[in-house]
TIVO-2410 file (N, C-alpha, C; in nm, 3 decimals):
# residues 118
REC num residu      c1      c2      c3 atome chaine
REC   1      X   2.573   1.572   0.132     N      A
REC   1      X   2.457   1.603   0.214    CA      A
REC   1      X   2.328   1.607   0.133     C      A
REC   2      X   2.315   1.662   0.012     N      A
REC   2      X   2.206   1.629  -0.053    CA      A
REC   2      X   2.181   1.535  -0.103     C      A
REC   3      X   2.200   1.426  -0.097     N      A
REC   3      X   2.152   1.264  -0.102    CA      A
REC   3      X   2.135   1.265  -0.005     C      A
REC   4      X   2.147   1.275   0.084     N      A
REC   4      X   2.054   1.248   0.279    CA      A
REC   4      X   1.936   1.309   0.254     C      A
REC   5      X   1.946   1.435   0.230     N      A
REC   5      X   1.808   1.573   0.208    CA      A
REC   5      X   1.702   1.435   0.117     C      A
REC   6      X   1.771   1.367   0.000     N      A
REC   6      X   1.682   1.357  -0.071    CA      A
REC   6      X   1.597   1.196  -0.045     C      A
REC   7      X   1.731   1.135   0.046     N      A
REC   7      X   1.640   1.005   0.090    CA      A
REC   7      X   1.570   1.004   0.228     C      A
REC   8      X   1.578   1.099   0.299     N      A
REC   8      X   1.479   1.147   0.413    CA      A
REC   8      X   1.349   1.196   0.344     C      A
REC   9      X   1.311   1.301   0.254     N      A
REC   9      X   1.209   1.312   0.187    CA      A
REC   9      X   1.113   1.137   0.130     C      A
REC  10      X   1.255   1.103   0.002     N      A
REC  10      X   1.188   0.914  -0.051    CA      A
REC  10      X   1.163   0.836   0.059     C      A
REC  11      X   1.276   0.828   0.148     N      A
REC  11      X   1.222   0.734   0.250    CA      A
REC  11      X   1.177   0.785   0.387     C      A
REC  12      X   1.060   0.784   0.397     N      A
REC  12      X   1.025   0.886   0.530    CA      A
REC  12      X   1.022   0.749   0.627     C      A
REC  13      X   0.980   0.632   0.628     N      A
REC  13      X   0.995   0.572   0.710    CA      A
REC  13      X   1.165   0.500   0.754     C      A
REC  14      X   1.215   0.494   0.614     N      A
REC  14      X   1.403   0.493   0.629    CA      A
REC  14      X   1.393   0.325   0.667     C      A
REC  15      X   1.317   0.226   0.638     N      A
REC  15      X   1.328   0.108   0.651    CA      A
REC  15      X   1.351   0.010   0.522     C      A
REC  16      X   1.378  -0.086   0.597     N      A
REC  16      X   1.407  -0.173   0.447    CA      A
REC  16      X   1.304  -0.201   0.349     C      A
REC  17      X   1.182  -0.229   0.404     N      A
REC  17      X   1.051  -0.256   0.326    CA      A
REC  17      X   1.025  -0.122   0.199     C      A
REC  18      X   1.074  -0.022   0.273     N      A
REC  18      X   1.042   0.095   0.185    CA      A
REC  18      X   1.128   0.089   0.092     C      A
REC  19      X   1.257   0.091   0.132     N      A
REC  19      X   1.343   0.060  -0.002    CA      A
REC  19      X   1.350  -0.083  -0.080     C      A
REC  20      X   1.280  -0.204  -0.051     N      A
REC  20      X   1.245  -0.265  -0.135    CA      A
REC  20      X   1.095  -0.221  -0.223     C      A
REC  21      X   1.035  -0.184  -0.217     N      A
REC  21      X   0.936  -0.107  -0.254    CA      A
REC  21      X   1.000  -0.060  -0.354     C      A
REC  22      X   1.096   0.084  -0.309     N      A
REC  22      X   1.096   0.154  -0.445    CA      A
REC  22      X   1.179   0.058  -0.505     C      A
REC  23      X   1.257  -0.025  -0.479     N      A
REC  23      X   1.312  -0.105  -0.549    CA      A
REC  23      X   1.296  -0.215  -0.678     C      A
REC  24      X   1.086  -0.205  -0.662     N      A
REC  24      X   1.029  -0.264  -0.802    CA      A
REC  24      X   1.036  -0.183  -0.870     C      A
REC  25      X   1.041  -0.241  -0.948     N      A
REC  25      X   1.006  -0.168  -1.090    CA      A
REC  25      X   0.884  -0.168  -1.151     C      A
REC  26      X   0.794  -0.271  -1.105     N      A
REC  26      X   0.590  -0.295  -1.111    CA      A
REC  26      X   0.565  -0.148  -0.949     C      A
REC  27      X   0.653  -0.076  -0.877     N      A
REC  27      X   0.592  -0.009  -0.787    CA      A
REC  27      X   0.592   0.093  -0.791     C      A
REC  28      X   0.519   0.201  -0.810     N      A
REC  28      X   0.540   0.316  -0.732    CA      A
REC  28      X   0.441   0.406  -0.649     C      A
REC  29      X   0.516   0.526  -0.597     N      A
REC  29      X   0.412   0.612  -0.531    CA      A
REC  29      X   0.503   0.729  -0.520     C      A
REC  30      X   0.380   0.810  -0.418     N      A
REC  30      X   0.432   0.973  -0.425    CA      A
REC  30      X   0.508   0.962  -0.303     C      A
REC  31      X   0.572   0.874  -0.199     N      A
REC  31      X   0.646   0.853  -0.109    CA      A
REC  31      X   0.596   0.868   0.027     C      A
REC  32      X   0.447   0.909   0.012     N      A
REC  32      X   0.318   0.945   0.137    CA      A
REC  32      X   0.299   0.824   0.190     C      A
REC  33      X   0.294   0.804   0.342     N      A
REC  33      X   0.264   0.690   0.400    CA      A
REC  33      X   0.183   0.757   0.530     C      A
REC  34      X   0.072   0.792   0.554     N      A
REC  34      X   0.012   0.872   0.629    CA      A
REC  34      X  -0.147   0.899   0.661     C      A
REC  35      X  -0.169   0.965   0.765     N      A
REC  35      X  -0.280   1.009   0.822    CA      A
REC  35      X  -0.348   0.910   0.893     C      A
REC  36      X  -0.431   0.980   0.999     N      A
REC  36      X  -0.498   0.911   1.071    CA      A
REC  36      X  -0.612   0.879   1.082     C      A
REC  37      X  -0.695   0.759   1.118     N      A
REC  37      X  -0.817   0.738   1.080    CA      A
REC  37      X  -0.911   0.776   0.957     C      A
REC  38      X  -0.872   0.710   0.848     N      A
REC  38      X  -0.777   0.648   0.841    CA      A
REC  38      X  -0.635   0.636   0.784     C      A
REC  39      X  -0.534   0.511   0.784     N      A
REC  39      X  -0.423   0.596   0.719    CA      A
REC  39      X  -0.426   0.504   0.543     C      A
REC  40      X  -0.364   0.578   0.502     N      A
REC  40      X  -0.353   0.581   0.371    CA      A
REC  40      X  -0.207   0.550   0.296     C      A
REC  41      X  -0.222   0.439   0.225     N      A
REC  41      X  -0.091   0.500   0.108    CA      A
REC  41      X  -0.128   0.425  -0.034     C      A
REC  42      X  -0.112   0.564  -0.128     N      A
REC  42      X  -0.188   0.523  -0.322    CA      A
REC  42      X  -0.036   0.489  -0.360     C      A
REC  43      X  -0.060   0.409  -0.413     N      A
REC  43      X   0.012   0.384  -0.550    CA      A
REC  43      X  -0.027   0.291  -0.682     C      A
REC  44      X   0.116   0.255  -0.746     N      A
REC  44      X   0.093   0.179  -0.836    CA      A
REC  44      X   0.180   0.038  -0.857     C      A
REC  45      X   0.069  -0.053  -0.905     N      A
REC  45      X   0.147  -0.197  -0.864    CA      A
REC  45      X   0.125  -0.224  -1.001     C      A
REC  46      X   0.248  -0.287  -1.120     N      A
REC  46      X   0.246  -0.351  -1.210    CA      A
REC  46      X   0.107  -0.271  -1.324     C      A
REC  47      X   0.103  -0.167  -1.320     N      A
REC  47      X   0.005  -0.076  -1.437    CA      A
REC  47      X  -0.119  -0.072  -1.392     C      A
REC  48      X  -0.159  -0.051  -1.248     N      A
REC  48      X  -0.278  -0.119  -1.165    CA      A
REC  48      X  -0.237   0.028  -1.028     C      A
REC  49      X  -0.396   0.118  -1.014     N      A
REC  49      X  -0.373   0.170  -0.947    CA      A
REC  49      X  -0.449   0.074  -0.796     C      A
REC  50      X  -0.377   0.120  -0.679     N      A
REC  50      X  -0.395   0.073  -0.571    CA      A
REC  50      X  -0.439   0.182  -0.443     C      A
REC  51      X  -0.476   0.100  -0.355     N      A
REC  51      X  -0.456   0.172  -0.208    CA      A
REC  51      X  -0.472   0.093  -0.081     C      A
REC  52      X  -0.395   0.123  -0.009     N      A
REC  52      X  -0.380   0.063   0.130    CA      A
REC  52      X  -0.494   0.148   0.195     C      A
REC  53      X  -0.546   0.128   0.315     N      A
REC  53      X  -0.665   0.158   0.410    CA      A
REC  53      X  -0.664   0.069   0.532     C      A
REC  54      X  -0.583   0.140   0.654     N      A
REC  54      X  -0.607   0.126   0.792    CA      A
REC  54      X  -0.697   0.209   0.860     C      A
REC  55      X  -0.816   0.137   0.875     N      A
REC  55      X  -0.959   0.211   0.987    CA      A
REC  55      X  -1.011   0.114   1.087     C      A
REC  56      X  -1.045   0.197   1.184     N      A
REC  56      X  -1.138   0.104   1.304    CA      A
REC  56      X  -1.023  -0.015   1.335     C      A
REC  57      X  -1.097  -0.146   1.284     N      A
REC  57      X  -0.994  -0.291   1.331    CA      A
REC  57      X  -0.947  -0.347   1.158     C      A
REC  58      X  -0.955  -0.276   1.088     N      A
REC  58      X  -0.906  -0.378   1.003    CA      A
REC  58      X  -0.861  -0.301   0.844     C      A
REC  59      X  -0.730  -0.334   0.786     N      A
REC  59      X  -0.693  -0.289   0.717    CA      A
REC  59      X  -0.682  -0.362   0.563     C      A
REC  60      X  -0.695  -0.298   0.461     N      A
REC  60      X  -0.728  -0.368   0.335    CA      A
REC  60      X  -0.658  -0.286   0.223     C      A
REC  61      X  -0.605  -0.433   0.104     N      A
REC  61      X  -0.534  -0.324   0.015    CA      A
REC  61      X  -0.598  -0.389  -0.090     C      A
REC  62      X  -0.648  -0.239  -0.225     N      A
REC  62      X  -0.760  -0.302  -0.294    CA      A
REC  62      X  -0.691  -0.209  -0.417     C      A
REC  63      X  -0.719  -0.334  -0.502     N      A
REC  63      X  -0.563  -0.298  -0.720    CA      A
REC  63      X  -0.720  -0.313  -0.783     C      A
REC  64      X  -0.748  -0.147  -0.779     N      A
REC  64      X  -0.875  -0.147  -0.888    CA      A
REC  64      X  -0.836  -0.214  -1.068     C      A
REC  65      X  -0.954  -0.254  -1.121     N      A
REC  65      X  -0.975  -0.291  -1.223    CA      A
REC  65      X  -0.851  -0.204  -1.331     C      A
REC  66      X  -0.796  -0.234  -1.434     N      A
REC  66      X  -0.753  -0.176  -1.488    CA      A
REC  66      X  -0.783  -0.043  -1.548     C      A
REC  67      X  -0.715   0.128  -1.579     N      A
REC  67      X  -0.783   0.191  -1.611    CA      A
REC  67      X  -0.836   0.276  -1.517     C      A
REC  68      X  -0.908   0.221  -1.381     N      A
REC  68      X  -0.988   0.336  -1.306    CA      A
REC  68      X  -0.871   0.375  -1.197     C      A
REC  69      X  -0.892   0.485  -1.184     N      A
REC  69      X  -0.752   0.563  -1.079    CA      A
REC  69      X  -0.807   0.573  -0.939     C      A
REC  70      X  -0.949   0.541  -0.903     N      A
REC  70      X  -0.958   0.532  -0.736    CA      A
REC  70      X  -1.033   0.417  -0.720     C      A
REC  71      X  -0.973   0.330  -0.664     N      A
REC  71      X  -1.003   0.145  -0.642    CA      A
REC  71      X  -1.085   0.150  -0.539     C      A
REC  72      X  -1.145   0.268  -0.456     N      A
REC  72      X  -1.281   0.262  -0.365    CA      A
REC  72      X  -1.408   0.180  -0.358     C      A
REC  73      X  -1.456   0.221  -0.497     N      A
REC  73      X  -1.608   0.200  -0.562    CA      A
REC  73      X  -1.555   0.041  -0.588     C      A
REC  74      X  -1.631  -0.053  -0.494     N      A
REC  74      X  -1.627  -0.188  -0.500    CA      A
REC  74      X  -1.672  -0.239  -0.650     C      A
REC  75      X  -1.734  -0.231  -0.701     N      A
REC  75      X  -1.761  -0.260  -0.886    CA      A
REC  75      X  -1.654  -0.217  -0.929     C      A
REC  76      X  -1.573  -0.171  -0.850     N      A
REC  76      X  -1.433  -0.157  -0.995    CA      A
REC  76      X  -1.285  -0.235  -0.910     C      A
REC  77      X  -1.306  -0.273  -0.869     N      A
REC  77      X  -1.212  -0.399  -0.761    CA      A
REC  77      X  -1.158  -0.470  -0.835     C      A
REC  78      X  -1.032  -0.478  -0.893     N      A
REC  78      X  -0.955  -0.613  -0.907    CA      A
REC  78      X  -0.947  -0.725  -0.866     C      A
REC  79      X  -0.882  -0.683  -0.676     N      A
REC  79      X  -0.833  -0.745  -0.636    CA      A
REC  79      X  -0.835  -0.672  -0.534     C      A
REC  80      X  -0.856  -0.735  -0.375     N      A
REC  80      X  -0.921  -0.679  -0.261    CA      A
REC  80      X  -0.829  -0.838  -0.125     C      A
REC  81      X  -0.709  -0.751  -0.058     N      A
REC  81      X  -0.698  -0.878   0.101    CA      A
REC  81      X  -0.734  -0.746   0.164     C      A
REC  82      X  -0.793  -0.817   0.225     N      A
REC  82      X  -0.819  -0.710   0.358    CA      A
REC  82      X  -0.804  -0.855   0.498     C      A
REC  83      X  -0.779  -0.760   0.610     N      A
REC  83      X  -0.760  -0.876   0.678    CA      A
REC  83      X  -0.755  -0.782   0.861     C      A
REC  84      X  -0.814  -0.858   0.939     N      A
REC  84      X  -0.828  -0.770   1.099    CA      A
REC  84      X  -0.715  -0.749   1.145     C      A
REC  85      X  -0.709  -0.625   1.208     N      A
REC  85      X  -0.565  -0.558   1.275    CA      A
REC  85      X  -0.586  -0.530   1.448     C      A
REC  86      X  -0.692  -0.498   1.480     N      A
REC  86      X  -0.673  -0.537   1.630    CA      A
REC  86      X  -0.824  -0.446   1.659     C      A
REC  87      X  -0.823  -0.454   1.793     N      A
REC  87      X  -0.983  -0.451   1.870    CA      A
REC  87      X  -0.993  -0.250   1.841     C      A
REC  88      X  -1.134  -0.247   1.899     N      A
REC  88      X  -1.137  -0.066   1.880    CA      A
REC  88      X  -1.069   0.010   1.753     C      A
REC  89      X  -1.018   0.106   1.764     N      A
REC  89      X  -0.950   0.239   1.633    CA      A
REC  89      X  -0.798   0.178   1.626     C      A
REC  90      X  -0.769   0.080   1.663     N      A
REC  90      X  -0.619   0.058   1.650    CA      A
REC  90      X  -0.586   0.090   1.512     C      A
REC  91      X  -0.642   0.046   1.412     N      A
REC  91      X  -0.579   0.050   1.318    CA      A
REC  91      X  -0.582   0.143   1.252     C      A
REC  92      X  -0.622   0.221   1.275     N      A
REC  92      X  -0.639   0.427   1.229    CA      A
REC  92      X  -0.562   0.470   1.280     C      A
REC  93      X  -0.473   0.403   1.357     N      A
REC  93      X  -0.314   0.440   1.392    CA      A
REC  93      X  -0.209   0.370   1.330     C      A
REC  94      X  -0.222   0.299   1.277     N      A
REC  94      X  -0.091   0.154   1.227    CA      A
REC  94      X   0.043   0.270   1.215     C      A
REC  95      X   0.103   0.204   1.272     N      A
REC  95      X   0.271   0.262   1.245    CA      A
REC  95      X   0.291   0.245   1.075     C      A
REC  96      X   0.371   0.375   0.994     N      A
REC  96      X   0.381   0.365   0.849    CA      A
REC  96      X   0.451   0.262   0.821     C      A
REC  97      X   0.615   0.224   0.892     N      A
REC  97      X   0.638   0.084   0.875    CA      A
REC  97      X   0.560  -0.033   0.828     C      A
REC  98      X   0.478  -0.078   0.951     N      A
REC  98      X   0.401  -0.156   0.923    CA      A
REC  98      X   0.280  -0.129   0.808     C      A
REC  99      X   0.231  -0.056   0.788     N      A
REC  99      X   0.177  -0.026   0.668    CA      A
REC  99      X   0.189  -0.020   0.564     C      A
REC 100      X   0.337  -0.019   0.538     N      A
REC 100      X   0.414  -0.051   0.388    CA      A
REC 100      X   0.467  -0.177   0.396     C      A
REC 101      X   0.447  -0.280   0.531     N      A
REC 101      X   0.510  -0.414   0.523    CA      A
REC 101      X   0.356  -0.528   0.471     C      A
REC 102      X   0.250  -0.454   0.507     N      A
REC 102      X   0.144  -0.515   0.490    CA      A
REC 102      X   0.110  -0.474   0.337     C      A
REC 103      X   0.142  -0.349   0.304     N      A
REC 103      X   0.182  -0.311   0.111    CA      A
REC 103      X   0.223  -0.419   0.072     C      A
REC 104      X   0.367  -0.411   0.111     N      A
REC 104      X   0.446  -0.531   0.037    CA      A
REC 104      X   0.423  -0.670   0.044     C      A
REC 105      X   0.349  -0.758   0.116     N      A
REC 105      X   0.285  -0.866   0.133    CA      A
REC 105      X   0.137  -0.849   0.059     C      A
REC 106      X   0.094  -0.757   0.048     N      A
REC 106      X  -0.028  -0.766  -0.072    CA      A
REC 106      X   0.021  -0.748  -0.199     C      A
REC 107      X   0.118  -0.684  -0.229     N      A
REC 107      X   0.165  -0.707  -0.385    CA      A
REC 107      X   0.194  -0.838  -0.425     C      A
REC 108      X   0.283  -0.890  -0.346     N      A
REC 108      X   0.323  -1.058  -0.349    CA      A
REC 108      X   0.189  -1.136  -0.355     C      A
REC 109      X   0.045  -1.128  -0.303     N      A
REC 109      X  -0.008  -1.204  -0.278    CA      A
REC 109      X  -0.142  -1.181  -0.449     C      A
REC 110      X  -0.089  -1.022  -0.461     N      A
REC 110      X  -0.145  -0.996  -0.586    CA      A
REC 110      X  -0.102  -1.055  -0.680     C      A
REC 111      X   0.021  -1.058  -0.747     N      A
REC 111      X   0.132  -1.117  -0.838    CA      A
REC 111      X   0.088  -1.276  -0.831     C      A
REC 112      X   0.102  -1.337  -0.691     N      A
REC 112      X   0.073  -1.458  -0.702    CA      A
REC 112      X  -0.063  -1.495  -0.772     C      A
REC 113      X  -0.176  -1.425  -0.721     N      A
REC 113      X  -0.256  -1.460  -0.791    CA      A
REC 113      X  -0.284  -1.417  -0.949     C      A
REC 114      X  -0.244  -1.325  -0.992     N      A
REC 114      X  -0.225  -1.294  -1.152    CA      A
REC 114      X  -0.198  -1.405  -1.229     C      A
REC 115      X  -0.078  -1.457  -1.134     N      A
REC 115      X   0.000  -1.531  -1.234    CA      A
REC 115      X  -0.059  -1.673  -1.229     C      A
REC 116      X  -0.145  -1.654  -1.158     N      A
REC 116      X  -0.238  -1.824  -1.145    CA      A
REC 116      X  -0.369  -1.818  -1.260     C      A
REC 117      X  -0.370  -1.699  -1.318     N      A
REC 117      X  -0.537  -1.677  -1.374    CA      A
REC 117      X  -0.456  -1.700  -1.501     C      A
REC 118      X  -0.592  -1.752  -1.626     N      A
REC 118      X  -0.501  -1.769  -1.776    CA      A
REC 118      X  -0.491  -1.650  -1.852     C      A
***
């Protein structure tokens, strides 16, 4: 029973995306996938702090510069998809699922581009 206790805490959403997630070894986080308007989830991708951001219509995940720990302040941007999620506050609701599936498709799309730069 305490391995249930402890993957209900790790996996609060209990989906596959999440457990591929913790499943990198370039990923982590504090297991928070949450709040509303907007919602939020920090972590870390490959030595690169990050953050997801669902507000209003459109949600964006932005791998500050190496070094700085809140990727907000646009001058310190790595690497920035952001992309529209639907009309009005929808997306200050996004289901956490989907919010860690749109995670995991910006890491991939991060990686891809890393590995294209010299």
């Amino acid at each position: 029973m305490a391995g249930d206790a402890r993957d209900a805490h790790r996996f609060p959403t209990n989906s596959a995306v999440e457990r591929r997630l913790e499943a990198d070894p370039g990923f982590s986080w504090d297991g928070q996938c949450g709040g509303l308007c907007p919602v939020i989830v920090e972590f870390m991708i490959d030595g690169f702090h990050a953050q997801f951001r669902a507000r209003d219509t459109h949600w964006s995940v932005v791998v500050a510069i190496h070094g700085v720990i809140d990727p907000k302040n646009e001058s310190e941007e790595f690497f920035k998809i952001e992309s529209h999620y639907a009309d009005g506050f929808a997306a200050g609701y996004i289901p956490a699922i989907q919010a860690l599936e749109f995670v995991e498709a910006s890491i991939k799309a991060f990686r891809q581009v890393r590995s294209l730069t010299p």
